[in-house]
DSSP file (Angstrom, degrees, kcal/mol; ACC not computed):
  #  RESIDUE AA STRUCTURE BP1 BP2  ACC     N-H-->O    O-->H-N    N-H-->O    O-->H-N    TCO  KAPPA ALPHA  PHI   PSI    X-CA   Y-CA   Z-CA
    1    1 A X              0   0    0      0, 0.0     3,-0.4     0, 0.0     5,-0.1   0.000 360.0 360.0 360.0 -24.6   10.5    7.4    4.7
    2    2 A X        +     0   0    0      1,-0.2     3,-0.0     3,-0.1     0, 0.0   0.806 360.0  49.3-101.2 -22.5   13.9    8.3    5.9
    3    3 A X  S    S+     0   0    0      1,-0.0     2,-0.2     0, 0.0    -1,-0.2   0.614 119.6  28.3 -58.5 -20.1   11.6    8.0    9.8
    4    4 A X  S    S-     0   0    0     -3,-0.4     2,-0.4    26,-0.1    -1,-0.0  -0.909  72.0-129.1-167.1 140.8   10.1    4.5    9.0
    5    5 A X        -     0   0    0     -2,-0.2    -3,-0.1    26,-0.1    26,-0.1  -0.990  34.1 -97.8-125.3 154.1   10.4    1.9    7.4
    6    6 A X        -     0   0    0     -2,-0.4     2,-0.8     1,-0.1     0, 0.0  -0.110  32.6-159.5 -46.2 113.5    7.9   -0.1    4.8
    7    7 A X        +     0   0    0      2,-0.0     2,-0.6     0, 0.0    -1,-0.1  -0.683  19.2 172.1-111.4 103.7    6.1   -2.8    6.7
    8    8 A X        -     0   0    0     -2,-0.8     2,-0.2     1,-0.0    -2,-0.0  -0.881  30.2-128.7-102.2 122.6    4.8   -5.3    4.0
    9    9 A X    >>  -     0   0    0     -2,-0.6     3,-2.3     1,-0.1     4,-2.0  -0.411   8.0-127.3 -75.0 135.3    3.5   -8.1    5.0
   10   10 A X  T 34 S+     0   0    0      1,-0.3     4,-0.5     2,-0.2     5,-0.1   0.638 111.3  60.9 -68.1  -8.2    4.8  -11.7    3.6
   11   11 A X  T 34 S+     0   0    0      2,-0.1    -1,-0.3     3,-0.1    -3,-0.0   0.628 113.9  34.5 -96.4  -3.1    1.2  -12.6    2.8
   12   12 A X  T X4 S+     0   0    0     -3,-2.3     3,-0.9     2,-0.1     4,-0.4   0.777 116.7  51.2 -70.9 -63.6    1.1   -9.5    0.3
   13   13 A X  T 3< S+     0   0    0     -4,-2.0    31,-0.5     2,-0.2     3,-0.4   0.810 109.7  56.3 -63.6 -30.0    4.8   -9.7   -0.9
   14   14 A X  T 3  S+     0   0    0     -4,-0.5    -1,-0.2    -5,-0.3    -3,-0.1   0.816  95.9  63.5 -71.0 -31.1    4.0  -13.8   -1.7
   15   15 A X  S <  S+     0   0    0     -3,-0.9    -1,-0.3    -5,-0.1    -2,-0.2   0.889  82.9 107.1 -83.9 -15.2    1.3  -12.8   -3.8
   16   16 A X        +     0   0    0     -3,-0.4    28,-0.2    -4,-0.4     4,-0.1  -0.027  39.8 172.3 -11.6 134.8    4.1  -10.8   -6.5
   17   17 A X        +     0   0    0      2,-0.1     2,-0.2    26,-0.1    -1,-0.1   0.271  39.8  76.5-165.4  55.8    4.3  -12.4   -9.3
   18   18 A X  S    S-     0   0    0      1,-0.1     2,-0.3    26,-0.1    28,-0.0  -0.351  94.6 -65.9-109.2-149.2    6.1  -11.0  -11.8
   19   19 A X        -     0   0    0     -2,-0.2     2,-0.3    54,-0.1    27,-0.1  -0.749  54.1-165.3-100.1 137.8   10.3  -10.9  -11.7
   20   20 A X        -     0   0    0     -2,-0.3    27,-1.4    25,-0.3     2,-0.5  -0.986  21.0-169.9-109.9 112.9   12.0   -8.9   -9.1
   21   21 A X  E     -a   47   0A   0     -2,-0.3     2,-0.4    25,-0.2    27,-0.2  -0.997  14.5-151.3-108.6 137.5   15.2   -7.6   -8.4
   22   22 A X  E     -a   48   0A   0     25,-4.1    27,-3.5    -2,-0.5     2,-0.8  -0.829  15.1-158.9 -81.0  97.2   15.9   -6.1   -5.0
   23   23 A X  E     +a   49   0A   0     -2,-0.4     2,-0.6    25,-0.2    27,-0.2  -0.772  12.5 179.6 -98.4 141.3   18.7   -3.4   -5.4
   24   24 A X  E     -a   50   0A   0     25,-3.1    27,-3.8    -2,-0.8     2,-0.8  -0.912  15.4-153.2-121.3 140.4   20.5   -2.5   -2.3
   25   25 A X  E >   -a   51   0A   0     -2,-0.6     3,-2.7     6,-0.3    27,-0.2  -0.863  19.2-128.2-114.5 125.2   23.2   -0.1   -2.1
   26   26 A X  T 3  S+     0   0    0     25,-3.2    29,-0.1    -2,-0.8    -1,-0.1   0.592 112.1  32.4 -47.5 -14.8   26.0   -0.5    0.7
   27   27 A X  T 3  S+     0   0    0     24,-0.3    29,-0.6    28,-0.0    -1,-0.3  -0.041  77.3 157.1-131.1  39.8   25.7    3.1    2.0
   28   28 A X    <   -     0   0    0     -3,-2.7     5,-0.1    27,-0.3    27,-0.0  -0.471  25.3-166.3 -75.2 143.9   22.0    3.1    1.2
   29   29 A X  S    S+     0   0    0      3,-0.1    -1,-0.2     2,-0.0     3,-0.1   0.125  85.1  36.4-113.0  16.2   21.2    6.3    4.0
   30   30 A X  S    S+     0   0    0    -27,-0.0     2,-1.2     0, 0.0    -2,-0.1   0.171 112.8  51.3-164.4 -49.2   17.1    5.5    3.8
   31   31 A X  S    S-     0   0    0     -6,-0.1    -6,-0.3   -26,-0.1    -3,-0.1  -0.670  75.1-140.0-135.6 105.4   16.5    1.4    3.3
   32   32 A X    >>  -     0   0    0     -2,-1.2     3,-0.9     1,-0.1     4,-0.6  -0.434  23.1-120.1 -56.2 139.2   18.3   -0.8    5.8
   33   33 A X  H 3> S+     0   0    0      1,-0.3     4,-2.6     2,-0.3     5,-0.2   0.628 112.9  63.9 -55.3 -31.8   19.7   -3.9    4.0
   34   34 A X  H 3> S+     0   0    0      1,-0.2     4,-2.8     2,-0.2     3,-0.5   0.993  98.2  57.1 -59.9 -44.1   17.5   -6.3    6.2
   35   35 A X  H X> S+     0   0    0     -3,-0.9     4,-0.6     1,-0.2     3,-0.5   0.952 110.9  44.2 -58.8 -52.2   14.4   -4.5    4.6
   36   36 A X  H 3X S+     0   0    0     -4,-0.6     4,-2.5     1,-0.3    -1,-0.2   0.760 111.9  50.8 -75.8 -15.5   15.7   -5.6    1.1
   37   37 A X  H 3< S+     0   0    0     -4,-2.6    -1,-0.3    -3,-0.5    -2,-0.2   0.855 105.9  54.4 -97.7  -6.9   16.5   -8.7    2.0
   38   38 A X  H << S+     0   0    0     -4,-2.8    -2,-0.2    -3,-0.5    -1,-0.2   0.388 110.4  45.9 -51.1 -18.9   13.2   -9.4    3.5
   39   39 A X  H >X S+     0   0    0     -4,-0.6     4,-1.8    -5,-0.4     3,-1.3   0.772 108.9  54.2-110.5 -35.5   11.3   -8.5    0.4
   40   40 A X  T 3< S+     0   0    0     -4,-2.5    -2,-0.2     1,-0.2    -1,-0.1   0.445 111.7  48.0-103.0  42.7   13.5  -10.4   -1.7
   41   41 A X  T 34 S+     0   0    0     -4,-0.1    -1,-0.2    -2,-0.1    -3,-0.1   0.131 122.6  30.3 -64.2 -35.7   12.9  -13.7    0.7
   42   42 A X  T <4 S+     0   0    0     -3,-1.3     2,-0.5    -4,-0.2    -2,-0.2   0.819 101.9  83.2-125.9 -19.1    9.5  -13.7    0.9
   43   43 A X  S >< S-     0   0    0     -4,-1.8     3,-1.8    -5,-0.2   -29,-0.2  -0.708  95.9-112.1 -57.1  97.4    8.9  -12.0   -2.8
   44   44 A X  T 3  S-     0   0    0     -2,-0.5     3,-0.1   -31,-0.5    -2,-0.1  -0.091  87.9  -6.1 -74.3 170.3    9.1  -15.5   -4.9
   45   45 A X  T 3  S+     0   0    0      1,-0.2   -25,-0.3    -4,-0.1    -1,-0.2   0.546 100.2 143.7  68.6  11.4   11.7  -16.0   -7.1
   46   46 A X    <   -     0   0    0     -3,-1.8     2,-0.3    -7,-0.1   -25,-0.2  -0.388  36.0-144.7 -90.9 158.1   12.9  -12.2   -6.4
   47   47 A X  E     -a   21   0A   0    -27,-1.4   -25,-4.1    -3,-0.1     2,-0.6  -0.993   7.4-137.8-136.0 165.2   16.6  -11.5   -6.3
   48   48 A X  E     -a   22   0A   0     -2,-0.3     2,-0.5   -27,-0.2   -25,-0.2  -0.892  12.1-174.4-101.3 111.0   19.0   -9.2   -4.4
   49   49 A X  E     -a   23   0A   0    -27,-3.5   -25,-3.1    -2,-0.6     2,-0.4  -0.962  14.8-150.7-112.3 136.1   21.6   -7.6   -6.2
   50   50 A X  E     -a   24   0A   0     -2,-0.5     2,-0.5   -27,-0.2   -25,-0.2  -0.896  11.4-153.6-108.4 107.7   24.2   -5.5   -3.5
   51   51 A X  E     -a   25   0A   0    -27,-3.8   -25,-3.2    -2,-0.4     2,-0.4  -0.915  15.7-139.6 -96.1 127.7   25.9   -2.3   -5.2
   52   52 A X        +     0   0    0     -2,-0.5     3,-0.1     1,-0.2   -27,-0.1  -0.844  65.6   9.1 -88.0 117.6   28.8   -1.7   -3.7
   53   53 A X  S    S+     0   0    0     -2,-0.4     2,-0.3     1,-0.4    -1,-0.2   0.958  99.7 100.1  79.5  60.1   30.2    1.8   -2.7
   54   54 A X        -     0   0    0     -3,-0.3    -1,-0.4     7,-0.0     2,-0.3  -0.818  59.5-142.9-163.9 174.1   27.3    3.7   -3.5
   55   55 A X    >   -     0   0    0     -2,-0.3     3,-0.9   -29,-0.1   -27,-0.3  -0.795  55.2 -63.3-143.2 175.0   24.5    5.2   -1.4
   56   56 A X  T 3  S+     0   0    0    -29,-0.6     3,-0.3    -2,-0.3     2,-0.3   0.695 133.5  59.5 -37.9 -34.9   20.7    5.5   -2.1
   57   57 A X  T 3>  +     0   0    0      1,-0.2     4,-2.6     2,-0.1     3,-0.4  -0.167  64.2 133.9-113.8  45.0   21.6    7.8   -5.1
   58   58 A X  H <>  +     0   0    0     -3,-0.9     4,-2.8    -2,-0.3     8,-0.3   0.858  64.9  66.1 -54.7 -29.8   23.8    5.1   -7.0
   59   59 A X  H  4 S+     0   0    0     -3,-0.3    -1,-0.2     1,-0.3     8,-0.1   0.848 110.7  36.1 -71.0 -30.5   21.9    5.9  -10.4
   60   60 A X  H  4 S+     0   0    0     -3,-0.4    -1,-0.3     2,-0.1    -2,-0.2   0.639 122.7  43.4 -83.6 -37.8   23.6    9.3  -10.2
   61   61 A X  H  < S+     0   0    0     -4,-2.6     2,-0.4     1,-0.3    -2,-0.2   0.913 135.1  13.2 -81.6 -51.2   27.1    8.2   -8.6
   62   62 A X  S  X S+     0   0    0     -4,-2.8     4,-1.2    -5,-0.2    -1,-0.3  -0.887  70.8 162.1-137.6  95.0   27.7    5.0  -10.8
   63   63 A X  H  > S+     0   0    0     -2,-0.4     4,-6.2    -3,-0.2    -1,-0.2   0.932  75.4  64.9 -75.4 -42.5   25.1    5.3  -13.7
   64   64 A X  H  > S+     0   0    0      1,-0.3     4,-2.7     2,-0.2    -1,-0.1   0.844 112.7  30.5 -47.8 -61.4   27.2    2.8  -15.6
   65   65 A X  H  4 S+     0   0    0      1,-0.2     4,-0.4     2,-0.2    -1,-0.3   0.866 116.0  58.8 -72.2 -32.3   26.4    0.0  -12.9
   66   66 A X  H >X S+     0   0    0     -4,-1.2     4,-1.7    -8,-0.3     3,-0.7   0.931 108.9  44.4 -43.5 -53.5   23.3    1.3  -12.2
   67   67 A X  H 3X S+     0   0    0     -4,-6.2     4,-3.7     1,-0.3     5,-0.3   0.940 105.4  61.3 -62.4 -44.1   22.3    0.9  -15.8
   68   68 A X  H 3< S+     0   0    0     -4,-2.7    -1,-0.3     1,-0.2    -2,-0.2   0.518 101.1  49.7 -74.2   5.5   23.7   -2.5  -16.2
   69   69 A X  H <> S+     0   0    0     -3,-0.7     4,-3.5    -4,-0.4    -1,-0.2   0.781 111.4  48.6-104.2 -30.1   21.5   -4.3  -13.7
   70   70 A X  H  X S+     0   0    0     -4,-1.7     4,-2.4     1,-0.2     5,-0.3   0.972 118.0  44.5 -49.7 -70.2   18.3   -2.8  -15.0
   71   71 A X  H  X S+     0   0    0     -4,-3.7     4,-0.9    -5,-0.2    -1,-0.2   0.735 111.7  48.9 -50.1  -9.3   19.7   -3.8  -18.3
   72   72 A X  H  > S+     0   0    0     -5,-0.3     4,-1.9     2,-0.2    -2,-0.2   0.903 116.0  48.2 -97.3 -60.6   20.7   -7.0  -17.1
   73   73 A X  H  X S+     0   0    0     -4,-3.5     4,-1.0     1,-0.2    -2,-0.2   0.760 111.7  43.3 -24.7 -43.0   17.1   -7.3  -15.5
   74   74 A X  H  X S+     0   0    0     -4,-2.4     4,-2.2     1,-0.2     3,-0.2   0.788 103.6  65.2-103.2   7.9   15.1   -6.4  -18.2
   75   75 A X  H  < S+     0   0    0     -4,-0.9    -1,-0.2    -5,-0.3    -2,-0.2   0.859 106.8  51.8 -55.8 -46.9   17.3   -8.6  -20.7
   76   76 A X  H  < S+     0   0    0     -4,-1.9     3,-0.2     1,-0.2    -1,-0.2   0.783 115.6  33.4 -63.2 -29.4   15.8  -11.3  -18.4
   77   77 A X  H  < S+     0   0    0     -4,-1.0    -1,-0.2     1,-0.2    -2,-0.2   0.623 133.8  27.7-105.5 -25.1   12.1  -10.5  -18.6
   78   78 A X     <        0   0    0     -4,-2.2    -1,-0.2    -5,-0.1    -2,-0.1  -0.819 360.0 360.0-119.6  80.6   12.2   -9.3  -22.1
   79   79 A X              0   0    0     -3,-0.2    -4,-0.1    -2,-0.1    -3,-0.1   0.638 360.0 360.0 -77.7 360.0   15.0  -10.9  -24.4
């Protein structure tokens, strides 16, 4: 992974169709920010949420924000 990056094609990623959020982390060292914002562009309805000042292993540096966007997600998909 950290060699390559996932190439999914927009006629796969169009067919999704549950709810998405796309997290991207500002120092992510493994998935360049274009790749997340390519799947959540062509994945509909998806959104991007950008954690700031974090790296790939935000759940472990800032659980707190880490936690609240899941929760904030699954508040959306399940009230």
């Amino acid at each position: 992974m950290q060699s390559t990056q996932s190439n999914y094609l927009a006629d796969d990623l169009a067919q999704i169709s549950v709810p998405v959020t796309v997290v991207h982390s500002e120092y992510d060292e493994f998935i360049h920010r274009e790749h997340a914002v390519y799947l959540a562009q062509t994945i509909p309805n998806a959104e991007l949420v950008d954690l700031q000042g974090v790296s790939h292993f935000a759940p472990l540096q800032r659980p707190e924000l880490f936690n609240d966007i899941v929760l904030a997600f699954l508040s959306k998909v399940w009230p």
